[in-house]
C-alpha atoms as a printed R data frame, in Angstrom:
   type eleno elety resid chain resno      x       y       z
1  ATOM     1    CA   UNK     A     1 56.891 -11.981 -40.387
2  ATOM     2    CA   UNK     A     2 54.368  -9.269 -42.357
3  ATOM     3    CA   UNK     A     3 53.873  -8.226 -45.348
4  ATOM     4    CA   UNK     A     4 54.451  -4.639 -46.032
5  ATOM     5    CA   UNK     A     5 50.048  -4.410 -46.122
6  ATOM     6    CA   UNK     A     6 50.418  -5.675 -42.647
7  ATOM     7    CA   UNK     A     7 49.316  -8.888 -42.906
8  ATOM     8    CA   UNK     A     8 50.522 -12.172 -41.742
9  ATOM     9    CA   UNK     A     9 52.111 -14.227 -44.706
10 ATOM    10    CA   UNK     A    10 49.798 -17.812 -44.362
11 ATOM    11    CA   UNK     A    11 52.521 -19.730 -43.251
12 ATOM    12    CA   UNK     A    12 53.247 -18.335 -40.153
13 ATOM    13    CA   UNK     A    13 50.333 -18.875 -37.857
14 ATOM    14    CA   UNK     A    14 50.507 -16.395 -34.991
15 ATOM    15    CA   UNK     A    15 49.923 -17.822 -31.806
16 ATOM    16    CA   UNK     A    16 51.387 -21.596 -32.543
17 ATOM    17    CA   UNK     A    17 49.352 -24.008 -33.614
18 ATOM    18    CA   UNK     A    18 46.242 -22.934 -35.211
19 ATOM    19    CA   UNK     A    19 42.972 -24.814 -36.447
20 ATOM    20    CA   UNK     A    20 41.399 -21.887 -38.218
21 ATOM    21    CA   UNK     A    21 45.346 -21.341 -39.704
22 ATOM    22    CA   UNK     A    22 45.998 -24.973 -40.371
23 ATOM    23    CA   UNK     A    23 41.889 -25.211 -41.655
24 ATOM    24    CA   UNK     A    24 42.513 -21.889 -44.742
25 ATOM    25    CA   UNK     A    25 46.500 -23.695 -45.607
26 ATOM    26    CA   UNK     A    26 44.386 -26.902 -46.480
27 ATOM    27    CA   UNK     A    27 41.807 -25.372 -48.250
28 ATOM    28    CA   UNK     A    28 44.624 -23.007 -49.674
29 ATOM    29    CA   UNK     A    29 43.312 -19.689 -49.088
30 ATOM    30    CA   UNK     A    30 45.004 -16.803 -47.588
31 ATOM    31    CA   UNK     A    31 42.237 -16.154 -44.853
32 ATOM    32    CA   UNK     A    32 38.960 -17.592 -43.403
33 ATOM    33    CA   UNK     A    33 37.139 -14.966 -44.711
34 ATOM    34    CA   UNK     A    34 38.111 -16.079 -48.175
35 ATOM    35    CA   UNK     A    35 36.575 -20.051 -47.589
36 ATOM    36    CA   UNK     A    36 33.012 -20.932 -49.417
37 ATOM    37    CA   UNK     A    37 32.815 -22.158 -45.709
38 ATOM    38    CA   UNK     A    38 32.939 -18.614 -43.553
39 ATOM    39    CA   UNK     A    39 31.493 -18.240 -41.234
40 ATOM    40    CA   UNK     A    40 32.171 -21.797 -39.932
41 ATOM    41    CA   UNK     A    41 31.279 -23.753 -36.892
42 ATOM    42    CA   UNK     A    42 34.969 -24.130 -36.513
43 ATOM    43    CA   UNK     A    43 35.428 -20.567 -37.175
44 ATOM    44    CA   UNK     A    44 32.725 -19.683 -34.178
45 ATOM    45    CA   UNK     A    45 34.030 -21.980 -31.865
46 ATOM    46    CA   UNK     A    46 37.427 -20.255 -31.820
47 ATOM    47    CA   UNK     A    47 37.669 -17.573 -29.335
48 ATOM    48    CA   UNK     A    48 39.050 -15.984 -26.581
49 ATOM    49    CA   UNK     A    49 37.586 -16.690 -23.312
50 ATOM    50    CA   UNK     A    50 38.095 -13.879 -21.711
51 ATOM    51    CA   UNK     A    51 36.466 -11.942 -24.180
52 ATOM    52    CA   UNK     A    52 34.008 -14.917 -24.560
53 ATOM    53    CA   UNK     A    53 32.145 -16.468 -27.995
54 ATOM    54    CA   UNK     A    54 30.845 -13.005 -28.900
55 ATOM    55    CA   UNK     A    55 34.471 -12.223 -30.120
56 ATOM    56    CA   UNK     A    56 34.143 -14.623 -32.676
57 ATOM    57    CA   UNK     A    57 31.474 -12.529 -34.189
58 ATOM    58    CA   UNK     A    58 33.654  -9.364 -34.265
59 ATOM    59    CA   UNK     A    59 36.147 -11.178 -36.097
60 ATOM    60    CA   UNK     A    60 34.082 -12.735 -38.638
61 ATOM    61    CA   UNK     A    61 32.618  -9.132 -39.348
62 ATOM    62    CA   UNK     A    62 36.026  -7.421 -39.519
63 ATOM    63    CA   UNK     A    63 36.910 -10.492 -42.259
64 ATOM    64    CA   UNK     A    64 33.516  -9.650 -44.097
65 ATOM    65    CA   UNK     A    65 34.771  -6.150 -44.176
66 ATOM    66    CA   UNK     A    66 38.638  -7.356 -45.051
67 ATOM    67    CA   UNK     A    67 36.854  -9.365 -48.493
68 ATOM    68    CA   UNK     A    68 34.662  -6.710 -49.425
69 ATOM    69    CA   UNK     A    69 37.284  -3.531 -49.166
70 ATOM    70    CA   UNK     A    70 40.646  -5.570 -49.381
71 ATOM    71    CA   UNK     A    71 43.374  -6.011 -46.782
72 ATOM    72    CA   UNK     A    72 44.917  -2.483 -47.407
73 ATOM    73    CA   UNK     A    73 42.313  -1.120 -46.028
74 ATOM    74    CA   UNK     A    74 41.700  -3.676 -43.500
75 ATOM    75    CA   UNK     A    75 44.736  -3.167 -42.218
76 ATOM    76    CA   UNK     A    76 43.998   0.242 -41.213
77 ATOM    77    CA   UNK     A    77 41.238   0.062 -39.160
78 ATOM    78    CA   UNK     A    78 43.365  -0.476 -35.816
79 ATOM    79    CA   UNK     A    79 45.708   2.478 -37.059
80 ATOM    80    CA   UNK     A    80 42.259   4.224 -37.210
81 ATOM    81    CA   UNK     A    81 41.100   3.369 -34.052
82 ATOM    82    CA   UNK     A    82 44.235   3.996 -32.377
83 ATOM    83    CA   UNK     A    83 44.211   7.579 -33.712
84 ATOM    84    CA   UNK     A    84 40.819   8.078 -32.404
85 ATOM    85    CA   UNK     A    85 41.294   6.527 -28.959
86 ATOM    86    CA   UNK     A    86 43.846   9.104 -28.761
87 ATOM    87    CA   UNK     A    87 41.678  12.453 -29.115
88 ATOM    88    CA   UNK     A    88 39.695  11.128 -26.589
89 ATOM    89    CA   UNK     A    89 42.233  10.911 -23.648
């Protein structure tokens, strides 16, 4: 389930079982980007393979950018981009 911000409530991983998810519960905070640890070798070592290590990266920049700003505006960046895609076609 979301919040109404749009993001996930910590308890509910999204894809099953998680280490970064199950890593920020133990340390009790509500994202990586919030850990004294971030970035992580944990944290860089989870990715997508088809999109390869470099997503990693991506993600811990968007979470940089979700600490600084906050996740209300975080969670508009894909509404953003979608909105933009869109002019283009």
């Amino acid at each position: 389930m979301n919040r109404v911000d749009g993001s996930r409530r910590l308890r509910e991983p999204c894809l099953g079982e998680c280490k970064l998810y199950a890593c920020a519960a133990a340390r009790e905070v509500e994202y990586c980007g919030l850990c004294t640890e971030f970035p992580c070798d944990l944290f860089a070592n989870q990715f997508d393979p088809e999109h390869g290590q470099s997503s990693a990266f991506t993600r811990a920049g968007l979470l940089a950018y979700r600490k600084k700003a906050g996740t209300k505006k975080f969670v508009e960046i894909p509404r953003r981009l979608r909105n933009e895609e869109a002019k283009t076609i």
